[in-house]
N, C-alpha and C positions, 0 to 999 in steps of 0.2 A: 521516557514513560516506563514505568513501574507495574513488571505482571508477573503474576503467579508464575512457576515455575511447572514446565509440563515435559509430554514422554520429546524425545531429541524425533529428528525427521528420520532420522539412519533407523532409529526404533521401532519407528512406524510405519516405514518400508519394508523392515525385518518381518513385523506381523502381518502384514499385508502380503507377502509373498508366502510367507509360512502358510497365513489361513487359508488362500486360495488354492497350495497346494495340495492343503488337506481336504478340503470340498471338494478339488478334481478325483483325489485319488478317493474319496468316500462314494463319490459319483458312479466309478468306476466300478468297486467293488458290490455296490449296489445293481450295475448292472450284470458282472457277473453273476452274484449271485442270481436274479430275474431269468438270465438264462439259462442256469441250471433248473430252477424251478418251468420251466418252460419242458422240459424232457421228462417230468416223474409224475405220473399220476397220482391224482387226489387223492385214493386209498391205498398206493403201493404201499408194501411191509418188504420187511427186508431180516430175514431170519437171521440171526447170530451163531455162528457154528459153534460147537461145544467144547467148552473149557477157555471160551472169553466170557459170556455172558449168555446167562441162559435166559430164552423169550424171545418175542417178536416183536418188533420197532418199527414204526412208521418212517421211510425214506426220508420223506423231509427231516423230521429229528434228529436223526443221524445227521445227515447233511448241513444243520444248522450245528451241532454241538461240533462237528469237526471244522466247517469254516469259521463260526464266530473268532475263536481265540488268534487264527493266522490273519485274519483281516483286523485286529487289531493290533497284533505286533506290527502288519503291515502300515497301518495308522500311524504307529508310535514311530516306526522308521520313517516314515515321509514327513513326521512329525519334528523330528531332530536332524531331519537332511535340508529340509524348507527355513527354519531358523538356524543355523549354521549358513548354507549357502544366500538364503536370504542377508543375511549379515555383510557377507562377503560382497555380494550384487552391490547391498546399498553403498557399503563404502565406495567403491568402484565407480557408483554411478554422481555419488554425491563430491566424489575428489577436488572438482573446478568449482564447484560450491563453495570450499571452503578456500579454496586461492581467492574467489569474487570478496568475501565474507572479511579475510586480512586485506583486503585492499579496501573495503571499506572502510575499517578499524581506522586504517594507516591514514585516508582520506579526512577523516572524523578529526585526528589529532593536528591538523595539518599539513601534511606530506602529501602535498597535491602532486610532486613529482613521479609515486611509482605509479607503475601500469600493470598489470595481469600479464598479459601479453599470453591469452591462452594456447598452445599450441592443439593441434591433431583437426580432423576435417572440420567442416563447418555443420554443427548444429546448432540446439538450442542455447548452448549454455556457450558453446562460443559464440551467439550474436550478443548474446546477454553481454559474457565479457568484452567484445570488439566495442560495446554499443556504452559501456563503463570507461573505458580506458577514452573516447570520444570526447565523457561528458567529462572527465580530468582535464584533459587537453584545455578545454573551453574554458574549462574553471579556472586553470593553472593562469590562461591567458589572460582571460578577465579580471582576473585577482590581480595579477600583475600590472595590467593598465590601469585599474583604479588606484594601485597602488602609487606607481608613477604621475597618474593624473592628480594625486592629493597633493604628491610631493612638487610638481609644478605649479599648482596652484598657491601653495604655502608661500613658496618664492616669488610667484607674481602678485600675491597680497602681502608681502613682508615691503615688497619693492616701494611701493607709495607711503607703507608708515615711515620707514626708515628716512623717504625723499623730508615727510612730515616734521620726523622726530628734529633733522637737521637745520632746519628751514627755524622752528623753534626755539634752538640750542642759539643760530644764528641771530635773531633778534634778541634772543635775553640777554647776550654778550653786547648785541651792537644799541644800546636804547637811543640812538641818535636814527635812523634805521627806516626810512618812510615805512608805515605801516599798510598804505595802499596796494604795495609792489606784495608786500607779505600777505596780505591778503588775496589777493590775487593767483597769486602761484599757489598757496591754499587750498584755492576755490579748485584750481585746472586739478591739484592732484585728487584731492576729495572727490572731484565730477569723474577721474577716472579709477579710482577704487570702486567707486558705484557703478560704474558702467560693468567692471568686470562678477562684482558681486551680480547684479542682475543679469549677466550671460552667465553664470555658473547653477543659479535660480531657473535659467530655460533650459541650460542642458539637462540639468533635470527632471523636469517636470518633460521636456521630448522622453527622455529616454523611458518615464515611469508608463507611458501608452497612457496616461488618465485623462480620456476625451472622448466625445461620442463624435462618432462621424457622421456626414454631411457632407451635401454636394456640393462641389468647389468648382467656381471656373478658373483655370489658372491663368488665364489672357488678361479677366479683370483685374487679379492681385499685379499681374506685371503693370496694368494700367496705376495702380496705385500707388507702387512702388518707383515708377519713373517719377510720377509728379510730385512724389515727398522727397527724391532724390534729384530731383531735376535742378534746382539751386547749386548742389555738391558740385554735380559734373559743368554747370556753367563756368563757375568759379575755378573749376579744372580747366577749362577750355576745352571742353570733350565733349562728342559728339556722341548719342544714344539714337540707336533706330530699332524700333521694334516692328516686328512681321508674324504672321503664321494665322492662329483659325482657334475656334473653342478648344479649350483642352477641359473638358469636365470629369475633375477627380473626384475622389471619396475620403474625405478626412478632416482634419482640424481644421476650419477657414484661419484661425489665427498665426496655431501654426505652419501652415503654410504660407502663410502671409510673411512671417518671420522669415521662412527659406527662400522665399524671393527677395526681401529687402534685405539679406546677408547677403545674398550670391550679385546682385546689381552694385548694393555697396563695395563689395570686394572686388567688382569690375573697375569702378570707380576709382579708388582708390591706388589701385596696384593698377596703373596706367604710365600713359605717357603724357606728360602734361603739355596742355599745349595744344595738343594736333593728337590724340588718341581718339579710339571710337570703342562703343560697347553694343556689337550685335546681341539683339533678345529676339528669341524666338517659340512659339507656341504649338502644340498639335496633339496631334493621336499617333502612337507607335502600336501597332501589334496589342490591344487591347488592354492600352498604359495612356496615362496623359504622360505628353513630354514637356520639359522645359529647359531651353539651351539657353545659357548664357555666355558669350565671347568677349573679350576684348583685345586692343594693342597692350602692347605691355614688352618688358625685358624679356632676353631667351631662358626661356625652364629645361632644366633638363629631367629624365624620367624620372629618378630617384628623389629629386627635390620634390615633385608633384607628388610624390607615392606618400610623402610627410606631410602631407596640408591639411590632412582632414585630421590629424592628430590635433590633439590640445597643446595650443602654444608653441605649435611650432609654424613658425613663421616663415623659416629659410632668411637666411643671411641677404640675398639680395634682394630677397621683399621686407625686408625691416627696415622701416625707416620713420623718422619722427614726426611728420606730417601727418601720418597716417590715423594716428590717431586710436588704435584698433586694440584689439586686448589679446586677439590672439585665436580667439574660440569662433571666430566666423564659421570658418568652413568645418568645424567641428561640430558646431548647432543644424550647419546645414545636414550632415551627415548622420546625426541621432534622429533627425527630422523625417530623414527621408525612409532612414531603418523604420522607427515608431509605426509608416504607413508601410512599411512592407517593401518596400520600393528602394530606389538604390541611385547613389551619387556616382558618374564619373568623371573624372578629372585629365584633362588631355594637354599637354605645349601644344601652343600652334603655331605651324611652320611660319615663320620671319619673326615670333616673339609672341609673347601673351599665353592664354591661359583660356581652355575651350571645356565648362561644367555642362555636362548634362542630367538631367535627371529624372529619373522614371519613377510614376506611383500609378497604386491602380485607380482605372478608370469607373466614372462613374455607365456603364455602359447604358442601360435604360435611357438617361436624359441621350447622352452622345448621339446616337441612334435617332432622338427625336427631333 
């Protein structure tokens, strides 16, 4: 934005301490003067002794022609001691001003890495800076995940052209070549570019908050979400059991819909085939709806869980080709759960598997009712 050019803040600090000094000290001399007038009667004269001035003068007269001129030098000195030392004040007080001021600049051009890092006690202009160097921190970090998040995305859409590009290459070479089989592996890769473009499309649209909220039961999404997933896990051989009481939240019905049928499918899939099970469970925590979802599954250890809610990362021993998945599960579930305020966590549990819980807030009025 483009503005006129005006006095600097130091300047007008400068005047501001100058003016006021001079109004105090005008103040002042106003009131002396009042109190001398307070001592001289209304018709005192005041004789002139002979051979300065001959006559007789009115006290006040005298008294004003000898003060006026010292109360104005006096003026003039508070007048050049107020801008001088006003000068000095502002700079002094505007110093971390201008440290905030290049660390903007620097922020502006890119260089999310410096910080202020203001020293001496805590006031105003150091929560300003503490509260600057915060919003870098976040920035630096955020930048940096979106940056790594393009850059795996890039690769996990480069993955199916390429599978594409080869798969084509192979039948213009091979024209003998069933073209059913080529169509087919086609179709699987096509249906999984699209699957991942449409989870890149919700993390999205999670992460931008564009929804009005509404009251949500979250027992019925889980109802809904076992019977569109209840096929999956048959064909797994897994066993699903749901328990718990209303959980009435406040938020996206859809989106939340999504974060139950990510976390049940993710139960689902990252199981034990066979003989696994997926505890789901419903309720009221501390004036949060909750939603717990468990299952069996392989041993996790801490640090693998602590990477799941990233994008595409899967962990080595949850990747596997059956699965089917793109990678953004627990990642959608985690923009989901931020979007309403609320918050994902992710636990190993003891003999294997994988313990999500997660908290939004509640819708308390219906709860209640």
């Amino acid at each position: 934005m483009v503005r006129e050019p005006g006095l600097s803040v130091r300047l007008k600090l400068t005047l501001s301490y100058a003016g006021f000094l001079m109004l105090a000290g005008a103040l002042l001399l106003a009131a002396v003067w009042a109190f001398l007038l307070r001592y001289v009667p209304d018709r005192a004269m005041l004789i002139v002794p002979d051979g300065i001035d001959d006559g007789v003068f009115p006290v006040r007269s005298v008294l004003l022609r000898t003060f006026a001129p010292r109360a104005a030098v006096v003026l003039l000195i508070l007048l050049v001691f107020g801008l001088a030392g006003g000068w000095l004040l502002a700079g002094r007080m505007l110093a971390p001003l201008t440290r905030i001021t290049e660390a903007t600049r620097l922020a502006a051009t890119g260089s999310l890495a410096h910080r202020i890092r203001l020293p001496g006690s805590n006031d105003e202009f150091r929560e300003l800076a503490d509260g600057f160097d915060t919003m870098l921190a976040r920035l630096e970090a955020h930048v940096s995940e979106q940056q790594r998040f393009a850059a795996n995305a890039s690769h996990e859409l480069r993955t199916p052209l390429a599978i594409t590009q080869t798969l084509l290459d192979v039948a213009r070479n091979d024209l003998n070549s069933d073209n059913r089989v080529l169509v087919d592996r086609l179709r699987a890769v096509n249906n999984r570019a699209i699957d991942l473009t449409e989870a890149l499309l919700l993390l999205s649209r999670a992460d931008q908050r564009s929804f009005t909220p509404e009251p949500v039961d979250l027992s019925l999404l889980v109802e809904e979400a076992v019977e569109t997933l209840l096929p999956l896990a048959e064909k797994r051989g897994l066993t699903i059991e749901v328990s718990g009481e209303v959980a009435m939240a406040i938020g996206s019905r859809a989106l939340l819909l999504q974060l139950t049928m990510n976390l049940v499918h993710n139960a689902i899939v990252h199981n034990l085939s066979g003989h696994g099970t997926v505890w789901i469970t419903t309720g009221m925590r501390s004036g949060t709806a909750e939603l717990v979802v468990e299952n069996t599954g392989e041993e996790l250890s801490l640090r693998m869980v602590a990477t799941l809610t990233e994008p595409f990362q899967r962990g080595a021993e949850r990747t596997r080709a059956d699965h089917g998945g793109v990678g953004l599960g627990l990642a959608i579930v985690n923009t989901i759960a931020q979007a309403h305020d609320g918050t994902l966590a992710l636990m190993p549990r003891i003999g294997g598997g994988l313990r999500a819980t997660v908290h939004v807030p509640a819708d308390l009025s219906r709860s209640s009712a």
